[in-house]
mmCIF file of the N, C-alpha and C atoms, coordinates in Angstrom:
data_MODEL
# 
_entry.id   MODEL 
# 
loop_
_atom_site.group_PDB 
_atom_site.id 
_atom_site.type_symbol 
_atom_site.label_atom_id 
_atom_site.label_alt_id 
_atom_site.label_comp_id 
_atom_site.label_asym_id 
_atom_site.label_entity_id 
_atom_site.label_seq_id 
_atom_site.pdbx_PDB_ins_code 
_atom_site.Cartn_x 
_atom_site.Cartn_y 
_atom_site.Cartn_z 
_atom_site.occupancy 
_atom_site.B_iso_or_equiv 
_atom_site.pdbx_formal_charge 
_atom_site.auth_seq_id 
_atom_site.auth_comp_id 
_atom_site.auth_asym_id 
_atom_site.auth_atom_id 
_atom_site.pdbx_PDB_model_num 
ATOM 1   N N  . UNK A 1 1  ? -66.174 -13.098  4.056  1.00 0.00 ? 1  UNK A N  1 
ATOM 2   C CA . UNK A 1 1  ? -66.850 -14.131  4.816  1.00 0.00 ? 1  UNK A CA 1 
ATOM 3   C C  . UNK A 1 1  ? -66.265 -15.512  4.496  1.00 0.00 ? 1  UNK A C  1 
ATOM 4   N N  . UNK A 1 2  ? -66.261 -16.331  3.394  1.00 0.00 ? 2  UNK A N  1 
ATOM 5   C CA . UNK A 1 2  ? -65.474 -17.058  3.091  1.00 0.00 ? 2  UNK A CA 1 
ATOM 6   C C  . UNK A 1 2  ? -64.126 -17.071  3.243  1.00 0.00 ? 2  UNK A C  1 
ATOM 7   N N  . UNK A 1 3  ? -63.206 -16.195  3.098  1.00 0.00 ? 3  UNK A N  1 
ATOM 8   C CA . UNK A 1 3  ? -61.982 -16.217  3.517  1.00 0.00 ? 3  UNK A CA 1 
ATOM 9   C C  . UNK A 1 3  ? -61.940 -16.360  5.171  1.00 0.00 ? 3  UNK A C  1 
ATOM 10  N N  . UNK A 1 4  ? -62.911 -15.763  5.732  1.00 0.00 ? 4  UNK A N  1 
ATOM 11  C CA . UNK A 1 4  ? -62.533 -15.791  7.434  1.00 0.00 ? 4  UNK A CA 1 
ATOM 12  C C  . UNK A 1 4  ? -62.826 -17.527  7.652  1.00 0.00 ? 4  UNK A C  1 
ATOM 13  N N  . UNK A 1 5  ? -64.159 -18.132  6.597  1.00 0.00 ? 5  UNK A N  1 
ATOM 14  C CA . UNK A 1 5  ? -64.216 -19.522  7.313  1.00 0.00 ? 5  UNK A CA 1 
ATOM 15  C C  . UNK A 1 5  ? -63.007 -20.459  6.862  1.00 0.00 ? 5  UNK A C  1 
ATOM 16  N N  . UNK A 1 6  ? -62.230 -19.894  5.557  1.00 0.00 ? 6  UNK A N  1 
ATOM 17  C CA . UNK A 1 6  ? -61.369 -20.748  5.392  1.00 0.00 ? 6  UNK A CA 1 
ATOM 18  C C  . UNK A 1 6  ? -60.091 -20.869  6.318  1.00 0.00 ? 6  UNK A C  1 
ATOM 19  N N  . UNK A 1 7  ? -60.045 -19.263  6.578  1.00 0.00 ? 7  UNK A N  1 
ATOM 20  C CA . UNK A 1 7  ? -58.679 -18.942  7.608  1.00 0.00 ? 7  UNK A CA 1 
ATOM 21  C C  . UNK A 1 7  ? -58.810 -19.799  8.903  1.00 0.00 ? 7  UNK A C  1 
ATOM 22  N N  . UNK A 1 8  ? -60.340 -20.246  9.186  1.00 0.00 ? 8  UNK A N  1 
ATOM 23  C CA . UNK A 1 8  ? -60.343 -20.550  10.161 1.00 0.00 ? 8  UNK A CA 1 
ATOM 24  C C  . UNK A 1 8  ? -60.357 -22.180  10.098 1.00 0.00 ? 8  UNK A C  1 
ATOM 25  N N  . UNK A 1 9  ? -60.279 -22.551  9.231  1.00 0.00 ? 9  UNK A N  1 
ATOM 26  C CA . UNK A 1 9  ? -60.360 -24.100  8.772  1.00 0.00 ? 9  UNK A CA 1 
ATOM 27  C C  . UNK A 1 9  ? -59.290 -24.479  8.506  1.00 0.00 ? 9  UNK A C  1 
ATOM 28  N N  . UNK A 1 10 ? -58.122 -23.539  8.014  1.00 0.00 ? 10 UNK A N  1 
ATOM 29  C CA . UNK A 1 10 ? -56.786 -23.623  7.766  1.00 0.00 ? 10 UNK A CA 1 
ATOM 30  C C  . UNK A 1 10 ? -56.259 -23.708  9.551  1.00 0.00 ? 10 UNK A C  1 
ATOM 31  N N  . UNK A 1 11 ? -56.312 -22.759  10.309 1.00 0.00 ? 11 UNK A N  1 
ATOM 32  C CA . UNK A 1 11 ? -56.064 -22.430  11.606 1.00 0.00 ? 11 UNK A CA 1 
ATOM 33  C C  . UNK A 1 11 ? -56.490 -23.781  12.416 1.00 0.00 ? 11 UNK A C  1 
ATOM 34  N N  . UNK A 1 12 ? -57.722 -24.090  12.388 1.00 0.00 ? 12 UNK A N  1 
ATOM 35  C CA . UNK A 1 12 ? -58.142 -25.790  12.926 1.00 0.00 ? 12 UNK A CA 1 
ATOM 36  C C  . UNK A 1 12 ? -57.467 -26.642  12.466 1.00 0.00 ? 12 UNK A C  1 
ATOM 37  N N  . UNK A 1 13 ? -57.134 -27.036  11.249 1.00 0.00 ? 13 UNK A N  1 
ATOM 38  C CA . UNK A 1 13 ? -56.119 -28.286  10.767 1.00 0.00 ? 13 UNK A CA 1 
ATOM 39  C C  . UNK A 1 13 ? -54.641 -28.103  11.259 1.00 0.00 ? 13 UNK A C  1 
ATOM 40  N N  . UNK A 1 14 ? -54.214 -26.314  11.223 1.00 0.00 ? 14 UNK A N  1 
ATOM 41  C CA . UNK A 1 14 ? -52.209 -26.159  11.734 1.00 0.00 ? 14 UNK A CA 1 
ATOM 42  C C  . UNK A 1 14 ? -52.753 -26.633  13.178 1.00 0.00 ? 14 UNK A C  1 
ATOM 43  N N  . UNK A 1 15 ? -53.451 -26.741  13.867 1.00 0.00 ? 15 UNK A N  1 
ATOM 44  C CA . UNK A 1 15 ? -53.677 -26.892  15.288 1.00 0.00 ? 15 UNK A CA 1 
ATOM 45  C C  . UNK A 1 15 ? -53.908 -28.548  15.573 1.00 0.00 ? 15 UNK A C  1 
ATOM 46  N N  . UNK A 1 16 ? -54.672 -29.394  14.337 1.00 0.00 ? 16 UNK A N  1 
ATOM 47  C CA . UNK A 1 16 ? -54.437 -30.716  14.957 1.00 0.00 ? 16 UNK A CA 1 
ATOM 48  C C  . UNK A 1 16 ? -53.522 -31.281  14.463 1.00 0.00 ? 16 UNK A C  1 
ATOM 49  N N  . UNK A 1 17 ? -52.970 -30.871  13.210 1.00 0.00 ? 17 UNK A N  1 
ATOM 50  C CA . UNK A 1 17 ? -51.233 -30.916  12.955 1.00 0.00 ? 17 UNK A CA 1 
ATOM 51  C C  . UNK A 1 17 ? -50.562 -31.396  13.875 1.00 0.00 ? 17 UNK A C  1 
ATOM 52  N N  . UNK A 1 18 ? -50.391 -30.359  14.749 1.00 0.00 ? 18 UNK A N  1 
ATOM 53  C CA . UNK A 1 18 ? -49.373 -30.082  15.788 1.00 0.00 ? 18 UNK A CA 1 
ATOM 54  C C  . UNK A 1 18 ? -49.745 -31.020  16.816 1.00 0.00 ? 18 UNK A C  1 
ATOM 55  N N  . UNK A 1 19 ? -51.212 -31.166  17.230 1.00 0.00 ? 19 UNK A N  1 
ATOM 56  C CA . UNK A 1 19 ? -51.752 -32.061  18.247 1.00 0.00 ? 19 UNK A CA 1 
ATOM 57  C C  . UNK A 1 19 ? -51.071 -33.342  17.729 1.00 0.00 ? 19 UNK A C  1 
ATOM 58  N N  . UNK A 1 20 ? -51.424 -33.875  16.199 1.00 0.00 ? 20 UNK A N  1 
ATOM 59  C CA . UNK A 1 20 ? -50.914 -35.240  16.058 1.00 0.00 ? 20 UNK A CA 1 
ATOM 60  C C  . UNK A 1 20 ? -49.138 -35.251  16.169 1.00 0.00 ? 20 UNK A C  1 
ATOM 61  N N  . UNK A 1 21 ? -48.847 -34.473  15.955 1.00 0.00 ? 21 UNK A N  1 
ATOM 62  C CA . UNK A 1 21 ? -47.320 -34.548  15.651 1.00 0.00 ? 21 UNK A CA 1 
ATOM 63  C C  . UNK A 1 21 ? -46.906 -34.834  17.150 1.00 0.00 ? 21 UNK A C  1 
ATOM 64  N N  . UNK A 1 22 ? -47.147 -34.321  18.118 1.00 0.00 ? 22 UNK A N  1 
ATOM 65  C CA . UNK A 1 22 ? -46.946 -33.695  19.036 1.00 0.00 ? 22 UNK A CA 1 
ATOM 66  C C  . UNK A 1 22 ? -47.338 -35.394  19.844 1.00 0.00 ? 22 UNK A C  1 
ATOM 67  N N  . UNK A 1 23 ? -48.316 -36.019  19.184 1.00 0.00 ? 23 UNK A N  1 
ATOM 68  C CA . UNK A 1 23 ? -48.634 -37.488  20.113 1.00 0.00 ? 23 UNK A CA 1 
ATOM 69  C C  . UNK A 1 23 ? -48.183 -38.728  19.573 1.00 0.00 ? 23 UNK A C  1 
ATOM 70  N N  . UNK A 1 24 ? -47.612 -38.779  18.136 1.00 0.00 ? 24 UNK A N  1 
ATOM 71  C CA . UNK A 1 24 ? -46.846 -39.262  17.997 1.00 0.00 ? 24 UNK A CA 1 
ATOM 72  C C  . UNK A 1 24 ? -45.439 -39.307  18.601 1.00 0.00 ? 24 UNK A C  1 
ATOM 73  N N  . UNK A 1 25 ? -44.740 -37.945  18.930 1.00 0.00 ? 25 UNK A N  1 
ATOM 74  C CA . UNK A 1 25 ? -43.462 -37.604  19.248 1.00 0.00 ? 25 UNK A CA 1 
ATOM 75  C C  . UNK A 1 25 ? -43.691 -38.761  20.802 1.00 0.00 ? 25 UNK A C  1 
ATOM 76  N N  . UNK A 1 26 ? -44.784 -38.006  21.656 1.00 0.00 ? 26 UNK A N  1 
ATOM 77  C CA . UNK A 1 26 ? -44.536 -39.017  23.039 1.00 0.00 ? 26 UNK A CA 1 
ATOM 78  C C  . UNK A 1 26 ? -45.011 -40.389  22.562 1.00 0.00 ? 26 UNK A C  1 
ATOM 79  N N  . UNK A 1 27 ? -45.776 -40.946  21.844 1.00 0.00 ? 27 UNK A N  1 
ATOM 80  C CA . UNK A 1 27 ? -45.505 -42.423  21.800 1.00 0.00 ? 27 UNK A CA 1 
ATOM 81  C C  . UNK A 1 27 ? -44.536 -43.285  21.085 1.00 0.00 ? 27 UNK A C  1 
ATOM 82  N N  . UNK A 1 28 ? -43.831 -42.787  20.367 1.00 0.00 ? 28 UNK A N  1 
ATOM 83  C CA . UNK A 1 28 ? -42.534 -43.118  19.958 1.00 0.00 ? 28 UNK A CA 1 
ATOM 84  C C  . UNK A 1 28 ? -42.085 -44.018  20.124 1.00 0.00 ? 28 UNK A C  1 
ATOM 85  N N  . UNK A 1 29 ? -41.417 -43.602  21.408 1.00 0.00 ? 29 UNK A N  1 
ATOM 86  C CA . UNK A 1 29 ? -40.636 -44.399  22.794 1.00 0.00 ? 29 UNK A CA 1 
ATOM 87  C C  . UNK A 1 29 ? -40.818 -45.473  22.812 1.00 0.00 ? 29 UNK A C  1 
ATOM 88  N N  . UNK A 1 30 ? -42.531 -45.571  22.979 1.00 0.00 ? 30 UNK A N  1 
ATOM 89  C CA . UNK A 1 30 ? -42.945 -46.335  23.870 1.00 0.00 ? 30 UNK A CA 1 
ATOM 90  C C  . UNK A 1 30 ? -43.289 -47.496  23.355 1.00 0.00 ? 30 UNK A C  1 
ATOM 91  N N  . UNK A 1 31 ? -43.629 -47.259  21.677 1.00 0.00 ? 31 UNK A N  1 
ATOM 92  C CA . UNK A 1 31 ? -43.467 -48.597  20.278 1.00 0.00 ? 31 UNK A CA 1 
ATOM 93  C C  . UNK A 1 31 ? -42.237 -49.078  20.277 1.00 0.00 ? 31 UNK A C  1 
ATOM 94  N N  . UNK A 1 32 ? -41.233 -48.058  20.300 1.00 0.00 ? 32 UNK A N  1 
ATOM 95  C CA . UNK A 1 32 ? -40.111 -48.724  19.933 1.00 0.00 ? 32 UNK A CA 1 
ATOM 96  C C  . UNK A 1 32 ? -39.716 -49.382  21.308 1.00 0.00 ? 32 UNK A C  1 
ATOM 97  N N  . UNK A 1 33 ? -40.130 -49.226  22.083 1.00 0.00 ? 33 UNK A N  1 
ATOM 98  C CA . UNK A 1 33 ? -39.944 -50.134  22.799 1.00 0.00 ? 33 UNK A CA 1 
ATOM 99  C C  . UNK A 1 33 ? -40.697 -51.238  23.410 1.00 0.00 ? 33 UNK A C  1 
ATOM 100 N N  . UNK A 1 34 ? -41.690 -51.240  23.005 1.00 0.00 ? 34 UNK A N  1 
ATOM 101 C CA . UNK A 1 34 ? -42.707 -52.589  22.877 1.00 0.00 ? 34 UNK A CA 1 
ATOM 102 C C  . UNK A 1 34 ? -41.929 -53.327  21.698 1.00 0.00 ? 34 UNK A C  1 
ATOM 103 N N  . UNK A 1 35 ? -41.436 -52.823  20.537 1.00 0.00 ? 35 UNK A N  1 
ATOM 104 C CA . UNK A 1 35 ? -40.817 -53.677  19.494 1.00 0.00 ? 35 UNK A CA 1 
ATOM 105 C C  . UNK A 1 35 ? -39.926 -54.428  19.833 1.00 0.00 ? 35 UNK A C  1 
ATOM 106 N N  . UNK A 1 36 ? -38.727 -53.719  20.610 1.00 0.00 ? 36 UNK A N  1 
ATOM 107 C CA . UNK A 1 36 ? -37.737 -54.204  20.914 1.00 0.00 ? 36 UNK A CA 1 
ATOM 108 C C  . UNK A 1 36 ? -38.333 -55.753  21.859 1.00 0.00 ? 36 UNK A C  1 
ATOM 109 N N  . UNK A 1 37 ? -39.138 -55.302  22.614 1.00 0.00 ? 37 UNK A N  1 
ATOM 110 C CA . UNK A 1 37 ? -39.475 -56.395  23.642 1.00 0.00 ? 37 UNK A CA 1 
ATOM 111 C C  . UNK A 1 37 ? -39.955 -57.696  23.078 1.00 0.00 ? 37 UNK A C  1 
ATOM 112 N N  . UNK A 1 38 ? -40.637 -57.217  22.075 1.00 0.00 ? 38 UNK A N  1 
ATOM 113 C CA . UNK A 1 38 ? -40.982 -58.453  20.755 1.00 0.00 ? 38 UNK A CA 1 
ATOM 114 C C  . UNK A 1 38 ? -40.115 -59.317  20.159 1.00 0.00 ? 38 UNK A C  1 
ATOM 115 N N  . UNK A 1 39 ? -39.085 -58.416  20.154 1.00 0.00 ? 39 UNK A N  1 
ATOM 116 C CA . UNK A 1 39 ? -37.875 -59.097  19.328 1.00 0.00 ? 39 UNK A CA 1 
ATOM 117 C C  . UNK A 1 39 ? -37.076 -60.049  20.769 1.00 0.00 ? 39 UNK A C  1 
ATOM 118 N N  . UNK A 1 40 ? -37.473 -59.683  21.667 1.00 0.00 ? 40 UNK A N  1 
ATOM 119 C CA . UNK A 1 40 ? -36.437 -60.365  22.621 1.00 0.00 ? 40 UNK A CA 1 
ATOM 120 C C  . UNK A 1 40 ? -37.508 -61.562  22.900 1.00 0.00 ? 40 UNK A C  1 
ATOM 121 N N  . UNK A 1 41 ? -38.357 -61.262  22.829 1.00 0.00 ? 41 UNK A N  1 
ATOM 122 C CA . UNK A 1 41 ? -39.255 -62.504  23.153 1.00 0.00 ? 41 UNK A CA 1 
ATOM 123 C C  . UNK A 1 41 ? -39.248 -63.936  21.916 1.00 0.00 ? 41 UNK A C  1 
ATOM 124 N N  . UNK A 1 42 ? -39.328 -62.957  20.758 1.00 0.00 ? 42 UNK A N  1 
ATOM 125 C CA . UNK A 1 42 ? -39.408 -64.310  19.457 1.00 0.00 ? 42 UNK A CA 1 
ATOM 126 C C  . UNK A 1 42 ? -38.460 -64.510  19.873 1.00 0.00 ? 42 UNK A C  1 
ATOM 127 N N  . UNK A 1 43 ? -37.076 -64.239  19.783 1.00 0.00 ? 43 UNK A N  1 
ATOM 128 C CA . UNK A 1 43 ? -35.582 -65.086  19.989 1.00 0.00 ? 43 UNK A CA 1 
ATOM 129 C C  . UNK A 1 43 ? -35.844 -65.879  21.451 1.00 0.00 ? 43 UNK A C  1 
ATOM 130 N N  . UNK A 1 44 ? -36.557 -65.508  22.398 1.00 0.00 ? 44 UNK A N  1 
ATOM 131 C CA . UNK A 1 44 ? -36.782 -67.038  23.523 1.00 0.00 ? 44 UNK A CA 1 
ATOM 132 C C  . UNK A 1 44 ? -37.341 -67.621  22.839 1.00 0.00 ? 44 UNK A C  1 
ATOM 133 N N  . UNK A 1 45 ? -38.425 -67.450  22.369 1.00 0.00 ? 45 UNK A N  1 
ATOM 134 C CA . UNK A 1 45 ? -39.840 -68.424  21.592 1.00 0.00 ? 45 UNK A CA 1 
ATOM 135 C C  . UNK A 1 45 ? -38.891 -69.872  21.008 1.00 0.00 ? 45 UNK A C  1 
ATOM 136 N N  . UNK A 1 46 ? -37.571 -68.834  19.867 1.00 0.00 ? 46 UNK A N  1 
ATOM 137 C CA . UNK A 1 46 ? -37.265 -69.644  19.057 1.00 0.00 ? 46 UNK A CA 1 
ATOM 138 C C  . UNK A 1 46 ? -36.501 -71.129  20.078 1.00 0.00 ? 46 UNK A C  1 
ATOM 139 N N  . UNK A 1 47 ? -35.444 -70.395  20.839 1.00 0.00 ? 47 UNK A N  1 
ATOM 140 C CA . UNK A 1 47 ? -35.135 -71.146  21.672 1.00 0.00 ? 47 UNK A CA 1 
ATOM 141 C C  . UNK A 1 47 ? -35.726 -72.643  22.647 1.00 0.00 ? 47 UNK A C  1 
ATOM 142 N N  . UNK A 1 48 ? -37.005 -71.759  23.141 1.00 0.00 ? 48 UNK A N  1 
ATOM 143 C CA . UNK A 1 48 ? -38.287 -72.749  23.684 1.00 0.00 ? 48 UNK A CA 1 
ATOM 144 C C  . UNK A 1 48 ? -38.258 -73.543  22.636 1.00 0.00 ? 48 UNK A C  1 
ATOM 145 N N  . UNK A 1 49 ? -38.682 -73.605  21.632 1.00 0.00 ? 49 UNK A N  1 
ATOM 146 C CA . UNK A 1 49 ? -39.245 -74.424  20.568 1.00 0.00 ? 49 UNK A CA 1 
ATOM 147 C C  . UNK A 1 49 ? -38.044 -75.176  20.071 1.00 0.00 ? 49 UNK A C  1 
ATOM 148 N N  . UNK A 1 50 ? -37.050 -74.571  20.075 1.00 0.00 ? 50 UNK A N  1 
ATOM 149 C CA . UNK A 1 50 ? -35.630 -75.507  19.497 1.00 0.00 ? 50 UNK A CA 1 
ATOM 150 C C  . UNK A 1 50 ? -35.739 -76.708  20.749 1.00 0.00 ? 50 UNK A C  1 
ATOM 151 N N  . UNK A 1 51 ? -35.702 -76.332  22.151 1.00 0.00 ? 51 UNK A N  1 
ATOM 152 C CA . UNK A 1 51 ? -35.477 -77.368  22.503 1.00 0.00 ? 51 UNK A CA 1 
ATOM 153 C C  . UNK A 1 51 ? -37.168 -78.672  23.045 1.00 0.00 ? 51 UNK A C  1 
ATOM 154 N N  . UNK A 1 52 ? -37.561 -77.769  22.923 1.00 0.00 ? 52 UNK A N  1 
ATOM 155 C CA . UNK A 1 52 ? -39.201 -78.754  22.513 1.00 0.00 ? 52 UNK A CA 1 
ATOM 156 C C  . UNK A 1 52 ? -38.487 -79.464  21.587 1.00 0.00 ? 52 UNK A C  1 
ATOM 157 N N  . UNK A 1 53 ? -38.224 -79.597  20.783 1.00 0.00 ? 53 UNK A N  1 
ATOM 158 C CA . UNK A 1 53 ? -38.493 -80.319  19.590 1.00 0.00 ? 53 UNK A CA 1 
ATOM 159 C C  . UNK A 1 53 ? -37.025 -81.779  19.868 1.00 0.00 ? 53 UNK A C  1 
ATOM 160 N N  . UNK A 1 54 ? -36.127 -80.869  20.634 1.00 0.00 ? 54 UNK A N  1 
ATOM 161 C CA . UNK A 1 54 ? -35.138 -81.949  21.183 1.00 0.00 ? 54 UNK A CA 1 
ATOM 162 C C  . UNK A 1 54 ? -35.527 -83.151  22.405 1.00 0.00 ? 54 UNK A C  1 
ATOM 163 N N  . UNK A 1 55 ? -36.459 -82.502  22.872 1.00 0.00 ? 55 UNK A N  1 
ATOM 164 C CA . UNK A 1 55 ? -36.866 -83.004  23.912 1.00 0.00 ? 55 UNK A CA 1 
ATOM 165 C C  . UNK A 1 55 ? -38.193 -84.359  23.286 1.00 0.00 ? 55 UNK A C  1 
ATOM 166 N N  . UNK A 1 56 ? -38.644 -83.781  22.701 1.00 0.00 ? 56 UNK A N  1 
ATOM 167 C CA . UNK A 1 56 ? -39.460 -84.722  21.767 1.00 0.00 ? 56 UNK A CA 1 
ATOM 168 C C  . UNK A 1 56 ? -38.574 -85.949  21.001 1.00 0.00 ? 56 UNK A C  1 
ATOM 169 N N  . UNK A 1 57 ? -37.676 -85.549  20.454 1.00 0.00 ? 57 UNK A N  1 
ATOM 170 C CA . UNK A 1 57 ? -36.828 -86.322  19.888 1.00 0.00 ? 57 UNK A CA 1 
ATOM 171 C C  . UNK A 1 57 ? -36.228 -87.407  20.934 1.00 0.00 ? 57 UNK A C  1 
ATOM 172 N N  . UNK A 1 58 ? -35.591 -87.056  22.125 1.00 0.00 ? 58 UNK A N  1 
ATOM 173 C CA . UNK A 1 58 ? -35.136 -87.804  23.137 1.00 0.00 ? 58 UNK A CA 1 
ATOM 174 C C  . UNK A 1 58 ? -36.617 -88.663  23.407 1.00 0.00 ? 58 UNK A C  1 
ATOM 175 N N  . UNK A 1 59 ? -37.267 -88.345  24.091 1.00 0.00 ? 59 UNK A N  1 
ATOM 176 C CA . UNK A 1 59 ? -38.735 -88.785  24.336 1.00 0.00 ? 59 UNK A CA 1 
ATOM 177 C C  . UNK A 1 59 ? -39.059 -90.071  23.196 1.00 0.00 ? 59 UNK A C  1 
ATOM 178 N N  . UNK A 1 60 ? -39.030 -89.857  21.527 1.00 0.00 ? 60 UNK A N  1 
ATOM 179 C CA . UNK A 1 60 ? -39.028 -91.005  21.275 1.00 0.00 ? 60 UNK A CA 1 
ATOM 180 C C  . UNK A 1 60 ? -38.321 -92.325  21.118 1.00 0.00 ? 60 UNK A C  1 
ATOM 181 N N  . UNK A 1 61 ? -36.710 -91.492  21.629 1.00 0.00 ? 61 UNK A N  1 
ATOM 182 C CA . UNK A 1 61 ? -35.537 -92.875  21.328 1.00 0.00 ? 61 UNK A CA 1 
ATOM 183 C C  . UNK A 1 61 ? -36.076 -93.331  22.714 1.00 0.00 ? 61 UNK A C  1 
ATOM 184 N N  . UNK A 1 62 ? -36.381 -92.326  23.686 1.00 0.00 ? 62 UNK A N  1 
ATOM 185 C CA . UNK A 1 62 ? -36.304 -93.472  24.963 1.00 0.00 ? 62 UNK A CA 1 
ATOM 186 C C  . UNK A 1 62 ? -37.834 -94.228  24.688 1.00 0.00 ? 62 UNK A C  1 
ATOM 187 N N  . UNK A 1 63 ? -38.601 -93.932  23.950 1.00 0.00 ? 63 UNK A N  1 
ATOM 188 C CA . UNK A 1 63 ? -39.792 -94.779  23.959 1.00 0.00 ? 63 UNK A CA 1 
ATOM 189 C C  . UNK A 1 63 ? -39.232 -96.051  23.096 1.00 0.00 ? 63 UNK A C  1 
ATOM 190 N N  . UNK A 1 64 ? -38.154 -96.141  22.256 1.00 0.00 ? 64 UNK A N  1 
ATOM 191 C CA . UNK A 1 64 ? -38.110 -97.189  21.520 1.00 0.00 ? 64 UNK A CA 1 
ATOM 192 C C  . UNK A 1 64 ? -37.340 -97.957  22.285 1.00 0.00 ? 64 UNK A C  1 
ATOM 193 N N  . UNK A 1 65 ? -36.813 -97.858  23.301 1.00 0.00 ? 65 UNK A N  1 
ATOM 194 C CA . UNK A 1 65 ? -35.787 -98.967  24.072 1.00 0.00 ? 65 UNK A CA 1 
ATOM 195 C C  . UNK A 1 65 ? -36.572 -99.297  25.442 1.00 0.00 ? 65 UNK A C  1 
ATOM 196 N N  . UNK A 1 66 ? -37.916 -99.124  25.504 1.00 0.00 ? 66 UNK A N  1 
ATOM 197 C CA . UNK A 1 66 ? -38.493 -99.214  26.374 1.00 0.00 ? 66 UNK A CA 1 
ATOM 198 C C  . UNK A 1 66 ? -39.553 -100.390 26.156 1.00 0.00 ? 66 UNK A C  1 
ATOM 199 N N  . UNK A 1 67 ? -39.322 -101.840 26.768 1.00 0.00 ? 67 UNK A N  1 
ATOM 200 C CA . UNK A 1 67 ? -40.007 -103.365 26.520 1.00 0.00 ? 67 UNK A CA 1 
ATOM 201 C C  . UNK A 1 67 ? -41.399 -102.555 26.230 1.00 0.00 ? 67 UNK A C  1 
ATOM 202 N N  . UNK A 1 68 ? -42.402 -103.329 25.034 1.00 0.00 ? 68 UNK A N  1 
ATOM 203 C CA . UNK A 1 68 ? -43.467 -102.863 25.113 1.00 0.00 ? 68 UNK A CA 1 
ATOM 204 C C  . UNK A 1 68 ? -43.783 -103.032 26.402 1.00 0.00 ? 68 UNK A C  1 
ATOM 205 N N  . UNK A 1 69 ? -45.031 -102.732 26.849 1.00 0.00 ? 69 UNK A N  1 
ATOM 206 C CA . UNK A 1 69 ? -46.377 -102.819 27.922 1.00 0.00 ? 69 UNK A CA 1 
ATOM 207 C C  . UNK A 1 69 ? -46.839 -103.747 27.794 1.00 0.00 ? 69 UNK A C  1 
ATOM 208 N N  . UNK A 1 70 ? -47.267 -104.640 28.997 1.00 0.00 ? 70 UNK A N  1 
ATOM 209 C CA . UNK A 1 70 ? -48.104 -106.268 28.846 1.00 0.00 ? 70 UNK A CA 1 
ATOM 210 C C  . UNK A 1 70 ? -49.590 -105.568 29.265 1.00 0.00 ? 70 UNK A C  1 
# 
């Protein structure tokens, strides 16, 4: 009696084993390629922000050659 509930507790776990293995295998893909997409995005981000920060910079030389405001 005990051996049949264990066989059968052993038999339930090789079975979601396989279920998890088996749903990892198809989402895989689909991380590694959300990752990749991540990575292409920070490298714009960085870009965006490199030139924010140039653009800011221009923005204040032209504010300094600009007559104050009456």
């Amino acid at each position: 009696m005990l051996e049949e509930k264990v066989s059968s507790l052993e038999e339930k776990f090789n079975n979601l084993e396989e279920k998890v293995d088996s749903r990892l295998r198809e989402t895989k893909p689909i991380w590694e390629s959300v990752l990749e997409s991540l990575k292409i995005m920070d490298a714009k981000f960085d870009v965006i922000g490199a030139e924010l920060l140039d653009l800011r910079a221009e923005t204040q030389l032209l504010k300094r050659k600009l007559p104050p405001a009456a």
